[in-house]
C-alpha positions as a LaTeX table, in Angstrom:
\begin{tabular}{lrrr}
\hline
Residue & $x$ (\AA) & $y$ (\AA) & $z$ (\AA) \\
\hline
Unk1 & 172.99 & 164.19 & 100.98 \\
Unk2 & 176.00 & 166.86 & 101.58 \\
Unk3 & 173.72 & 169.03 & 103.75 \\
Unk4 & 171.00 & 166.84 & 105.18 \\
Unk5 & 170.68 & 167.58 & 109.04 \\
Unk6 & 168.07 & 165.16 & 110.00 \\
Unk7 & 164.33 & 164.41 & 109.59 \\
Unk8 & 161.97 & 166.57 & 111.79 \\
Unk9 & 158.27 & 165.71 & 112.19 \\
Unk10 & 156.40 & 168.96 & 110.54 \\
Unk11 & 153.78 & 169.00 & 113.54 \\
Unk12 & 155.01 & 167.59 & 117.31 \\
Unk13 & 158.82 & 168.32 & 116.10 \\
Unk14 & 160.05 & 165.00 & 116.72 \\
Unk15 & 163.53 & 164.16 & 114.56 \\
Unk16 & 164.65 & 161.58 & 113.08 \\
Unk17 & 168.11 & 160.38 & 111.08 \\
Unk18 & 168.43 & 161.83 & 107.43 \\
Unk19 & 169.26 & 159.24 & 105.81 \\
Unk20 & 166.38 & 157.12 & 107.01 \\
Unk21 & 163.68 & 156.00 & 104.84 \\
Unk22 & 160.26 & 156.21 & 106.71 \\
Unk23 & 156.65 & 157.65 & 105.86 \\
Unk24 & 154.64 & 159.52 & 108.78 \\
Unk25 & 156.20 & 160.37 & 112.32 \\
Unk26 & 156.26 & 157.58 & 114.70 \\
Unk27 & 155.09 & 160.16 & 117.40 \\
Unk28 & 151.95 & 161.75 & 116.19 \\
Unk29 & 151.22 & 160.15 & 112.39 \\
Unk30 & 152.23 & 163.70 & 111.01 \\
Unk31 & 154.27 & 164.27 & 107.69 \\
Unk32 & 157.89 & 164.53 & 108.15 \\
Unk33 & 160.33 & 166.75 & 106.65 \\
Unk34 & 163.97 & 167.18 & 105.56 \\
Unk35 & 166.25 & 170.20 & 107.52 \\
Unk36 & 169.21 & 171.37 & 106.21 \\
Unk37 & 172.49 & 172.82 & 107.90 \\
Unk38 & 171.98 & 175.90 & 106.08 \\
Unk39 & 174.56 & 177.18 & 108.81 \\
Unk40 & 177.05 & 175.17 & 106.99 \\
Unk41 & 176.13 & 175.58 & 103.65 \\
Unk42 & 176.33 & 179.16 & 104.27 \\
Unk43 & 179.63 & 179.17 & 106.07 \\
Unk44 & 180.94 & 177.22 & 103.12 \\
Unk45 & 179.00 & 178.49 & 100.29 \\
Unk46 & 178.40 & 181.56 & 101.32 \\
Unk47 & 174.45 & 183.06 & 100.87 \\
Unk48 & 174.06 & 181.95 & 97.49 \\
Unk49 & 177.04 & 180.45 & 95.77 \\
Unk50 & 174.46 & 177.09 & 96.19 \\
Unk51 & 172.79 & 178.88 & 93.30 \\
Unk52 & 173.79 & 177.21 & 89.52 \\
Unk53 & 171.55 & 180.46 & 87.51 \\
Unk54 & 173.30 & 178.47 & 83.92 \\
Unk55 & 171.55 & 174.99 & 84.69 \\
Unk56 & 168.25 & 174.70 & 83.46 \\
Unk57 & 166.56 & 172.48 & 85.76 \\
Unk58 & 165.47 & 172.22 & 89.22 \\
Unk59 & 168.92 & 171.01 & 89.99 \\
Unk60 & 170.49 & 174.61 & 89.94 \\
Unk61 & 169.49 & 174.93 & 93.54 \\
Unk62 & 173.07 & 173.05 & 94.61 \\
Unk63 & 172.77 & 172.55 & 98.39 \\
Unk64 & 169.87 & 174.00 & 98.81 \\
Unk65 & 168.30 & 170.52 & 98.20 \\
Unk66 & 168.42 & 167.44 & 99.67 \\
Unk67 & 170.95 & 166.31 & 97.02 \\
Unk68 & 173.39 & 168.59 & 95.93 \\
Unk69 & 174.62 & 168.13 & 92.15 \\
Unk70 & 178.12 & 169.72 & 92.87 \\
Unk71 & 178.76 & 167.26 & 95.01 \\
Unk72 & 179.83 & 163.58 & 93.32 \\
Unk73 & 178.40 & 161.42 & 95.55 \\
Unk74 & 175.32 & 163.19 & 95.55 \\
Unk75 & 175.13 & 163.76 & 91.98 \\
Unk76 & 175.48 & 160.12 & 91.19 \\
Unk77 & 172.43 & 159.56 & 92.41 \\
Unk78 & 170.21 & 162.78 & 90.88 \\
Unk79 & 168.19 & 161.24 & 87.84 \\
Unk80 & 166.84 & 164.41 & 86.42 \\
Unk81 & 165.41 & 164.86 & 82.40 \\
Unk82 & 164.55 & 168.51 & 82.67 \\
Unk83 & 162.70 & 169.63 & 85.10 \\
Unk84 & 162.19 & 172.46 & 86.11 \\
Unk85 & 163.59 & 175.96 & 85.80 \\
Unk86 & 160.01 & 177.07 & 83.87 \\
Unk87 & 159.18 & 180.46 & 83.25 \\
Unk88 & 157.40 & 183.05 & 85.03 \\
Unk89 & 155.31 & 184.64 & 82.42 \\
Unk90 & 153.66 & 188.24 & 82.17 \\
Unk91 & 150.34 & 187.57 & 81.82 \\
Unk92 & 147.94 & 190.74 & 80.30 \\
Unk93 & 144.83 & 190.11 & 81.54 \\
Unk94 & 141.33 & 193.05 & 81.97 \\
Unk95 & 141.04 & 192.69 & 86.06 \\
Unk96 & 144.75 & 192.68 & 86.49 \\
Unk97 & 145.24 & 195.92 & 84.22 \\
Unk98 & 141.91 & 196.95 & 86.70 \\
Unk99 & 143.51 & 195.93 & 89.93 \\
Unk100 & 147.01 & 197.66 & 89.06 \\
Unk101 & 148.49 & 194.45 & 89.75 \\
Unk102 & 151.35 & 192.72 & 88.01 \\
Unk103 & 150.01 & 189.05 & 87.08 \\
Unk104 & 152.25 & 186.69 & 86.22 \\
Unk105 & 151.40 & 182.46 & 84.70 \\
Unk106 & 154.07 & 180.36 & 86.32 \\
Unk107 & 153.84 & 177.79 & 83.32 \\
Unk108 & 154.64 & 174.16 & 84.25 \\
Unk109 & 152.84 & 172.11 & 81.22 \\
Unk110 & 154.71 & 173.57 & 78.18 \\
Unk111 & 158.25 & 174.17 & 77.19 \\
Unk112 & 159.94 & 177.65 & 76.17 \\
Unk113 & 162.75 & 178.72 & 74.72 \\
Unk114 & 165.74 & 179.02 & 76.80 \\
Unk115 & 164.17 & 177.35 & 79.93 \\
Unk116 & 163.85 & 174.09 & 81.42 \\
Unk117 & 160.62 & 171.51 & 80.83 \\
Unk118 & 158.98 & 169.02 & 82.90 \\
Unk119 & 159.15 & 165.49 & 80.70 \\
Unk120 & 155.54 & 164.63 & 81.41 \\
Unk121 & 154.13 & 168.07 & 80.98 \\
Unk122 & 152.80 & 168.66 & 84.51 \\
Unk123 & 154.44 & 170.04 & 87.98 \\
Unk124 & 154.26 & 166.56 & 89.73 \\
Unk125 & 157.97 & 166.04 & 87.58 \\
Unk126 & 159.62 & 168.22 & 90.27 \\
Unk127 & 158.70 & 166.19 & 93.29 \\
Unk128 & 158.98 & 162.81 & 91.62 \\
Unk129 & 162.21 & 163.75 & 89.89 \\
Unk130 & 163.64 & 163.95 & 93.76 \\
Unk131 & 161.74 & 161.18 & 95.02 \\
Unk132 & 163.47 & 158.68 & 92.55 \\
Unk133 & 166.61 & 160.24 & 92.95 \\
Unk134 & 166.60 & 159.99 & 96.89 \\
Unk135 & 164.86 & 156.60 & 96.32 \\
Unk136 & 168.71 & 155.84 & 94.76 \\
Unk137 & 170.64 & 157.33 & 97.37 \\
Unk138 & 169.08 & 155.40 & 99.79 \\
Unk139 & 169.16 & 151.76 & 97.92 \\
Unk140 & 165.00 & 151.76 & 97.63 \\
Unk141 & 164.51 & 149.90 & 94.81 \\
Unk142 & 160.47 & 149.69 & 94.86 \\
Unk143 & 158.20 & 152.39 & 94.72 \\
Unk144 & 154.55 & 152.73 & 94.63 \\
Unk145 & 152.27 & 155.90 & 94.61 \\
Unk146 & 148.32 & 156.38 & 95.08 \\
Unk147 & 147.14 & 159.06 & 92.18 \\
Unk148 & 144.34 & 160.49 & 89.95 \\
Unk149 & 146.71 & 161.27 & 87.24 \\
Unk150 & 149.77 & 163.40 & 86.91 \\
Unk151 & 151.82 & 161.97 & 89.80 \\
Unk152 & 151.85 & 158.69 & 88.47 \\
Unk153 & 152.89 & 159.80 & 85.19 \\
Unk154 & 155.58 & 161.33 & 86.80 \\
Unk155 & 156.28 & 158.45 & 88.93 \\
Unk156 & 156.28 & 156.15 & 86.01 \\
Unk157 & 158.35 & 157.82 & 83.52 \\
Unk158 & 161.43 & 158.46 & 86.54 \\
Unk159 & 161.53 & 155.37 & 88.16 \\
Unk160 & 161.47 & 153.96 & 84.21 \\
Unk161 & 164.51 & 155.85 & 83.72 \\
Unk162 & 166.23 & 155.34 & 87.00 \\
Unk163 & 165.06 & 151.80 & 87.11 \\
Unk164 & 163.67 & 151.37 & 89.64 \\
Unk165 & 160.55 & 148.66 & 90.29 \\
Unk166 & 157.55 & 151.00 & 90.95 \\
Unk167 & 153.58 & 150.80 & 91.23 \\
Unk168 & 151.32 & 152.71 & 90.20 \\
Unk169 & 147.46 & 152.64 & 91.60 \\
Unk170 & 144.78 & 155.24 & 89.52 \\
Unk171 & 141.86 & 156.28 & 89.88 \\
Unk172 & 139.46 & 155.38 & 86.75 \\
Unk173 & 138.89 & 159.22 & 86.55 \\
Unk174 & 141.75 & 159.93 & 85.73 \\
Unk175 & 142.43 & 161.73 & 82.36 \\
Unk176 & 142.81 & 159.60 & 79.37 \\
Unk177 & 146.11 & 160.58 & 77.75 \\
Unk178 & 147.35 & 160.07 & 81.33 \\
Unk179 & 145.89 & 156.60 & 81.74 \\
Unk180 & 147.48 & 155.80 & 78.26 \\
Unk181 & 151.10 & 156.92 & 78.80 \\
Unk182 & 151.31 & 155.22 & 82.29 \\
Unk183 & 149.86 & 151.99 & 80.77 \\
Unk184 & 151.84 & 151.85 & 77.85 \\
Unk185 & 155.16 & 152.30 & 80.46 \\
Unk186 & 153.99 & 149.52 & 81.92 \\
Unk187 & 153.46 & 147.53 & 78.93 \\
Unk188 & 156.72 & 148.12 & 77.66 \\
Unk189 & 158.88 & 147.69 & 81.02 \\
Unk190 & 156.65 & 144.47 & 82.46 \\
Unk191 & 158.32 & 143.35 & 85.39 \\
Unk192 & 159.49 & 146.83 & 86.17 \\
Unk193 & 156.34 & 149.24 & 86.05 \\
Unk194 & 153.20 & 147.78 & 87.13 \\
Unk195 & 149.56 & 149.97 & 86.39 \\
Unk196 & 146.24 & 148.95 & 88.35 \\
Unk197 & 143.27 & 150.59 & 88.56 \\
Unk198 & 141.35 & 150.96 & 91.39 \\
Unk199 & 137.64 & 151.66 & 91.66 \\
Unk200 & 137.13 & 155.19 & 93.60 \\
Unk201 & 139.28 & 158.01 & 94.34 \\
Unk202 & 142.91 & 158.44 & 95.45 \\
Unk203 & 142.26 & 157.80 & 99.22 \\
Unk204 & 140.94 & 154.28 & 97.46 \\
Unk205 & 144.05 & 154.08 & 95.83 \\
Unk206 & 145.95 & 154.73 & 98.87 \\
Unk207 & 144.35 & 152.37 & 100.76 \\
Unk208 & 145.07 & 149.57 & 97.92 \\
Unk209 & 148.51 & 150.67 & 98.30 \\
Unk210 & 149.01 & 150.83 & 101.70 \\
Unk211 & 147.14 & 147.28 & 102.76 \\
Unk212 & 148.59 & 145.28 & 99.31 \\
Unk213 & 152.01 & 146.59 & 98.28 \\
Unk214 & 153.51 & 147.86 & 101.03 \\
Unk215 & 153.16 & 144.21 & 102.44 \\
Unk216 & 155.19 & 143.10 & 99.89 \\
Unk217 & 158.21 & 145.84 & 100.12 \\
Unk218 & 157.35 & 148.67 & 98.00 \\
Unk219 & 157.83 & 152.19 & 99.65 \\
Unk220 & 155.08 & 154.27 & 99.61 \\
Unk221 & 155.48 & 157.86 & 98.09 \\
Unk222 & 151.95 & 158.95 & 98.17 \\
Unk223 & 151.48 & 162.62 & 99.24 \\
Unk224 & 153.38 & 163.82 & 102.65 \\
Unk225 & 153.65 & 160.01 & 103.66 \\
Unk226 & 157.26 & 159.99 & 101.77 \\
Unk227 & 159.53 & 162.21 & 104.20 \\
Unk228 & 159.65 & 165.36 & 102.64 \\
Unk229 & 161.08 & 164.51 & 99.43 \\
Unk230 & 157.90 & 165.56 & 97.29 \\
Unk231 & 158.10 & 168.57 & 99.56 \\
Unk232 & 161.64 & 169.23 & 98.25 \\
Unk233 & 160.62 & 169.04 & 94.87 \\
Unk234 & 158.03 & 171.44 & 94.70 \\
Unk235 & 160.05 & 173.88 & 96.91 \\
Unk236 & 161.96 & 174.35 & 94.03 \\
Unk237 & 158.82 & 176.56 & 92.60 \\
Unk238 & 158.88 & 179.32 & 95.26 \\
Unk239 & 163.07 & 179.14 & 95.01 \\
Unk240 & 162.26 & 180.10 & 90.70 \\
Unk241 & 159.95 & 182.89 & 91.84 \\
Unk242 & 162.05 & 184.91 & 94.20 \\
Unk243 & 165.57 & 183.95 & 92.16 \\
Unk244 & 167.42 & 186.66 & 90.62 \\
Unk245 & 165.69 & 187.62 & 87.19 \\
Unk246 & 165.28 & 191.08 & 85.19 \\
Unk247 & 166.62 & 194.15 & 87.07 \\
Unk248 & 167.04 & 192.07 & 90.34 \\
Unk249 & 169.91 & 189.96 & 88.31 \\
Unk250 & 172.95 & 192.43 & 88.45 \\
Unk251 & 173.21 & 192.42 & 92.11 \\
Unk252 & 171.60 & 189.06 & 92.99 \\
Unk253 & 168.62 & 190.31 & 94.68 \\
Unk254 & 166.58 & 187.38 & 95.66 \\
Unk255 & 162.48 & 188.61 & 95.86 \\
Unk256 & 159.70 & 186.10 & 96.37 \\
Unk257 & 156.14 & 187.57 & 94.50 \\
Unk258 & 153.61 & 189.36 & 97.12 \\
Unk259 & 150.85 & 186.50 & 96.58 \\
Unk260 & 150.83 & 183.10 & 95.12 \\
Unk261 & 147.75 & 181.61 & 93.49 \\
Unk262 & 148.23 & 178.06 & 93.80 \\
Unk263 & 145.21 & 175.16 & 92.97 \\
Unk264 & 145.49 & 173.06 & 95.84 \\
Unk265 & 144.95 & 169.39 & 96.15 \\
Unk266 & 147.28 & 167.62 & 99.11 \\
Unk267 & 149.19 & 171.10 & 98.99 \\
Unk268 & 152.53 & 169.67 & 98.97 \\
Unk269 & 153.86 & 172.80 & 97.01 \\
Unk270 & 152.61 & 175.19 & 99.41 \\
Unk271 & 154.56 & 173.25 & 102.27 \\
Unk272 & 157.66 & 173.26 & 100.06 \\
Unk273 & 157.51 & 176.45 & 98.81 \\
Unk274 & 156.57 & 178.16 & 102.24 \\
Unk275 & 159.86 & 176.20 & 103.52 \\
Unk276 & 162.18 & 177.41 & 100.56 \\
Unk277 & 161.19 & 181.09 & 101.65 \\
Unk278 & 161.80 & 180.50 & 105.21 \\
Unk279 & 165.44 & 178.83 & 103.96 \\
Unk280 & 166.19 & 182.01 & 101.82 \\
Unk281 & 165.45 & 184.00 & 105.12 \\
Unk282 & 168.07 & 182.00 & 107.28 \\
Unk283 & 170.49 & 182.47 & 104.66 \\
Unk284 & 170.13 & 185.98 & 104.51 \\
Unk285 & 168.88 & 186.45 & 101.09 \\
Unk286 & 165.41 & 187.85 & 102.02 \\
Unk287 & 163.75 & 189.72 & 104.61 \\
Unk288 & 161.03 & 187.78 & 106.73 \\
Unk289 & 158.00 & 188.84 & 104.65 \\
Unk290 & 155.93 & 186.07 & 103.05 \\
Unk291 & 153.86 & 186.02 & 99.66 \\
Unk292 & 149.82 & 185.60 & 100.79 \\
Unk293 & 149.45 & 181.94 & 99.75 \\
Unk294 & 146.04 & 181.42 & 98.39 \\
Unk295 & 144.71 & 177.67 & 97.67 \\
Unk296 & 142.74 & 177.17 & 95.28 \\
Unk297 & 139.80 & 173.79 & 95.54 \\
Unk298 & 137.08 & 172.25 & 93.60 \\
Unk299 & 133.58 & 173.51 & 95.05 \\
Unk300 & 133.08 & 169.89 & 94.51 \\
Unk301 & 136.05 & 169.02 & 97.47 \\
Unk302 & 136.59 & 171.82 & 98.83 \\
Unk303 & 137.73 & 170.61 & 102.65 \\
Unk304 & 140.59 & 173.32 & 103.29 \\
Unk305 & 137.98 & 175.89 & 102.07 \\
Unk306 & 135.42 & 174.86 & 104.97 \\
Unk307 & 138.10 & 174.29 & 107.45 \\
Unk308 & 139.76 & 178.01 & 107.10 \\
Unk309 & 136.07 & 179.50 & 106.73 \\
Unk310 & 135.49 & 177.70 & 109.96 \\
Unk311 & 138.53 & 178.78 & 111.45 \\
Unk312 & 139.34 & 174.94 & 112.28 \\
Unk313 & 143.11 & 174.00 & 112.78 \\
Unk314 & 142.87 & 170.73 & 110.19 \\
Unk315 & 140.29 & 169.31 & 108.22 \\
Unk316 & 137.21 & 167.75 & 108.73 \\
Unk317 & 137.27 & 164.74 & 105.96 \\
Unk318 & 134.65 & 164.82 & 103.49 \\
Unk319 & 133.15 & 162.42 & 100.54 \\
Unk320 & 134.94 & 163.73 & 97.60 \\
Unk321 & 133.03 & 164.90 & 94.54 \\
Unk322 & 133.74 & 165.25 & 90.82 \\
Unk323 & 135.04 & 168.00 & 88.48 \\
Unk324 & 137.61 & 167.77 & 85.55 \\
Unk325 & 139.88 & 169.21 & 88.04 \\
Unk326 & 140.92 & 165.80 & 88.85 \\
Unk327 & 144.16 & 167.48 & 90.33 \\
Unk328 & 141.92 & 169.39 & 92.96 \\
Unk329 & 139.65 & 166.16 & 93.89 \\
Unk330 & 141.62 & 165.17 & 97.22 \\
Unk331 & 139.03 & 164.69 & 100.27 \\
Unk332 & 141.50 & 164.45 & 102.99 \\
Unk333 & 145.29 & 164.68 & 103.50 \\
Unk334 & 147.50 & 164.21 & 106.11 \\
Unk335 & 149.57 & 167.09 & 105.61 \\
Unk336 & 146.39 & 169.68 & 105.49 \\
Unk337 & 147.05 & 170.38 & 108.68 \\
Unk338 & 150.54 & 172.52 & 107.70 \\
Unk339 & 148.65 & 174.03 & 104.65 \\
Unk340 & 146.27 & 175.52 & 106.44 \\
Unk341 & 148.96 & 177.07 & 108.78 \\
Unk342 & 150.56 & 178.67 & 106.39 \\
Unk343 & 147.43 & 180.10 & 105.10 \\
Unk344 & 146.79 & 181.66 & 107.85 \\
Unk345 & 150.24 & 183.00 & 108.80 \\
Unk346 & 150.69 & 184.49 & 105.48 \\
Unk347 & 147.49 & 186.18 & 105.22 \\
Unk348 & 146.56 & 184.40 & 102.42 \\
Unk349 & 142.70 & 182.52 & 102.20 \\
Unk350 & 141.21 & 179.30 & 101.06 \\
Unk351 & 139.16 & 179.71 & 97.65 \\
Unk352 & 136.27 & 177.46 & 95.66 \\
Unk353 & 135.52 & 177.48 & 91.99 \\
Unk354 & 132.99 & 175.22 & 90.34 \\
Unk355 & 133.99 & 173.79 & 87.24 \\
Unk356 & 131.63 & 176.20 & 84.74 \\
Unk357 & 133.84 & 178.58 & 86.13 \\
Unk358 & 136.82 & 176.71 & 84.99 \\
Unk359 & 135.57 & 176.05 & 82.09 \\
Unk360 & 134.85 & 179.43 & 81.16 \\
Unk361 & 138.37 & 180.56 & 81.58 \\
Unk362 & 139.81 & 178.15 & 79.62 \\
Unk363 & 137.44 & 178.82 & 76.80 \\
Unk364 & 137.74 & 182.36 & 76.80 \\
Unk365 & 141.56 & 182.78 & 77.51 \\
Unk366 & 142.10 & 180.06 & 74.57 \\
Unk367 & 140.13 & 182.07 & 72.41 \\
Unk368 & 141.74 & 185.58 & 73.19 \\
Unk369 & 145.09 & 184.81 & 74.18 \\
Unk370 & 145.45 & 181.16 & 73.09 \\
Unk371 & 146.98 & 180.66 & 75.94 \\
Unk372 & 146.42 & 176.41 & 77.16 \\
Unk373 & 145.54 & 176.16 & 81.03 \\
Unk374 & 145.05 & 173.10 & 82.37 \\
Unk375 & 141.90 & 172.92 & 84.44 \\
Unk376 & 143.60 & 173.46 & 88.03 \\
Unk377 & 145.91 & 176.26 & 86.47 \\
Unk378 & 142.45 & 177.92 & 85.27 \\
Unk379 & 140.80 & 177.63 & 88.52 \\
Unk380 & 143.46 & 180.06 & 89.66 \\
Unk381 & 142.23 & 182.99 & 87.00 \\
Unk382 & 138.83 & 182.55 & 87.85 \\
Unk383 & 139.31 & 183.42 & 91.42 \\
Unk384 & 141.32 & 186.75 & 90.73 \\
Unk385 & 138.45 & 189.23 & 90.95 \\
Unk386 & 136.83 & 187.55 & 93.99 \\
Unk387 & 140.62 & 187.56 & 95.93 \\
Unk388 & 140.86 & 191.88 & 94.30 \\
Unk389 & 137.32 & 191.81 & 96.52 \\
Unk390 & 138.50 & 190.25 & 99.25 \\
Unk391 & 141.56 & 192.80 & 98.90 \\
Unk392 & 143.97 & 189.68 & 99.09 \\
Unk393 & 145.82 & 191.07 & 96.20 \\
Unk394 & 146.31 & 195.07 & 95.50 \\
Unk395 & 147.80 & 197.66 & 93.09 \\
Unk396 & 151.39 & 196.78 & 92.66 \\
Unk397 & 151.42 & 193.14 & 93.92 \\
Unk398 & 153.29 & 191.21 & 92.01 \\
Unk399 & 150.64 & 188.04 & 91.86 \\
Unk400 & 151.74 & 184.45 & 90.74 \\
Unk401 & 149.53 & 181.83 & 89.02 \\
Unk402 & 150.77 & 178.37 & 88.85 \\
Unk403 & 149.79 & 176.82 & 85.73 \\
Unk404 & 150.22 & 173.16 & 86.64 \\
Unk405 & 150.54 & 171.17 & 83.49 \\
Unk406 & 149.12 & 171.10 & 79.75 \\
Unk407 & 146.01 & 171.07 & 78.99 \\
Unk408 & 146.47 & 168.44 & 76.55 \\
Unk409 & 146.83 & 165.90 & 79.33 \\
Unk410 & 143.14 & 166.15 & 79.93 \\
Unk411 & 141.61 & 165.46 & 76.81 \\
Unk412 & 139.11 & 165.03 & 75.51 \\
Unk413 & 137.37 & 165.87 & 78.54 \\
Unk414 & 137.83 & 169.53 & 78.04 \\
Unk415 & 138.28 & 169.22 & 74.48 \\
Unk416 & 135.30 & 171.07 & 73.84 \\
Unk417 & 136.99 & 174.54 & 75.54 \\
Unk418 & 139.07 & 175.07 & 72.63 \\
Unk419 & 138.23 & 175.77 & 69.53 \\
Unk420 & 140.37 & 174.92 & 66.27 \\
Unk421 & 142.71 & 172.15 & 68.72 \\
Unk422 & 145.22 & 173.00 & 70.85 \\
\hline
\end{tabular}
């Protein structure tokens, strides 16, 4: 933890040691996050020597993150199988070519040539990959996470491999070829790895988390109620968008996209990524304009949609619904508070699409460009003409989709959207 400062509450501000393992602030029940001494890391690194550009996983970020792989004592820890470092893909598509923008598909569920891959397929490898490892540094040897699918794959498969005890509480929506790969962990590491299901949503399966294994030692890692290590994870998506690529790589020129299109469940990615850019700033390596963050929901939940139409400062909690989005079906979080902040300062907006919409894209983009979106990732495309109305994005933006994971980890539910099999 070579450049951990301390622990700062993300709301009231209140800090906390580094090295301490808690869940919400003490002060004000608010997530908590980790703070760097970029001062030092730039005084010894200098702006970007942090930056590893030949590694290809999330690990190439050096001091930048909470645990710094040049370091020995850090790297001892790091238990990494991939992740990360995915591609930003061009992406031809009629209303982009209309708008004048330049679309691009950050693709998280599918590996390609000459990048790095998340092991389970889905996004949720980035902030569990750090989770486990900081889980290590800090001698927690029992973890347990609340999920509807793709977290506690993630969760499962790194604590498996770090091994470390964890739980893992899902919602009987979740996908089937998610369900399956987390129970057949668990089958083969009994003792270690331990799958329950629990009737209802993930705010069920935080409660059966919070009131049943906590008791008995395990540390939660549910969303924003870990401090900041999730957070740190996904950060490390904003840090691959504005790193040195194409014409920017000769002289290092570090440029984050103009908007980010991002399907939006707790929002931890928004958080991390929105505190990556405001790192590159200290550090000198970009100016202090911010990519228009737009979130992406589920008309079904939708409750950072009605709180920024409302103009309200956090949530209002609502029943959740359902939609094969299973990703986008979170009611209430802890940590919508900061998501809808950033919203708002980056002139960015809070977006609905119902799932024929979804569905639609990934029918017709299979069938023309045979390209695989996961349902989330597709939400993202169907909002691009209404956000071209709304004049969130413009001629010349460079506009960023975040494909979250593979389609094929929500079969067969949306089996029926393409045609001839995946």
């Amino acid at each position: 933890m070579r450049y951990v400062s301390h622990l700062a509450c993300t709301v009231c501000g209140a800090t906390y040691p580094g090295d301490r393992a808690m869940n919400l602030c003490e002060a004000d029940g608010r997530p908590v996050r980790v703070v760097l001494d970029l001062d030092r890391l730039k005084a010894e690194r200098g702006p970007d020597r942090f930056w590893d550009p030949g590694r290809k996983d999330l690990w190439r970020f050096g001091g930048l993150l909470p645990l710094d792989v040049t370091d020995p004592d850090d790297a001892r820890h790091v238990v990494s199988l991939g992740e990360g470092a995915t591609p930003s893909l061009p992406y031809s598509h009629p209303v982009a070519a209309r708008i004048g923008c330049r679309l691009e598909v950050k693709d998280e569920g599918k590996p390609h040539p000459g990048f790095g891959a998340n092991p389970t397929l889905s996004f949720k490898d980035r902030g569990m990959a750090m989770t486990v490892s900081m889980a290590r540094a800090l001698g927690l040897g029992r973890l347990a996470v609340p999920t509807q699918g793709n977290a506690g794959d993630a969760l499962a498969t790194y604590a498996v491999a770090a091994g470390i005890e964890a739980v893992v509480a899902m919602s009987p929506d979740t996908d089937r070829p998610v369900m399956g790969n987390v129970a057949a962990l668990a089958a083969l590491h009994p003792g270690r790895l331990t799958f329950e299901l629990v009737p209802g949503t993930i705010i069920d399966c935080g409660a059966r988390i919070k009131d049943h294994y906590v008791p008995l030692g395990y540390f939660s890692v549910a969303t924003f109620q870990e401090p900041g290590w999730r957070t740190e994870g996904k950060k490390t998506l904003g840090l691959e968008m504005a790193e040195p690529a194409g014409d920017r790589l000769a002289d290092r020129r570090w440029e984050p996209p103009d908007v980010i299109v991002y399907p939006t469940g707790g929002g931890t990615g928004v958080v991390g990524m929105a505190k990556g850019f405001d790192e590159l700033e200290v550090l000198g390596l970009i100016g202090p304009g911010r990519p228009r963050f737009v979130c992406v929901q589920s008309s079904a939940t939708a409750p950072l949609v009605r709180a920024f139409e409302a103009g309200a400062p956090d949530i209002s909690p609502e029943p959740p619904g359902r939609t094969i989005a299973t990703g986008l079906n979170v009611a209430r979080n802890v940590g919508h508070v900061n998501v809808l902040r950033i919203i708002r300062q980056t002139g960015g907006c809070a977006i609905a699409v119902d799932d024929d919409r979804i569905r639609r894209v990934l029918r017709e983009e299979w069938r023309e460009r045979r390209f695989g979106w996961s349902p989330e990732g597709a939400a993202t495309l169907a909002v691009l003409e209404e956000l071209a109305d709304r004049r969130i994005i413009g001629s010349g933006d460079r506009v960023v989709l975040v494909n979250t994971a593979s389609p094929e980890k929500y079969l067969p539910t949306i089996r029926d959207c393409f045609d001839g099999g995946l």
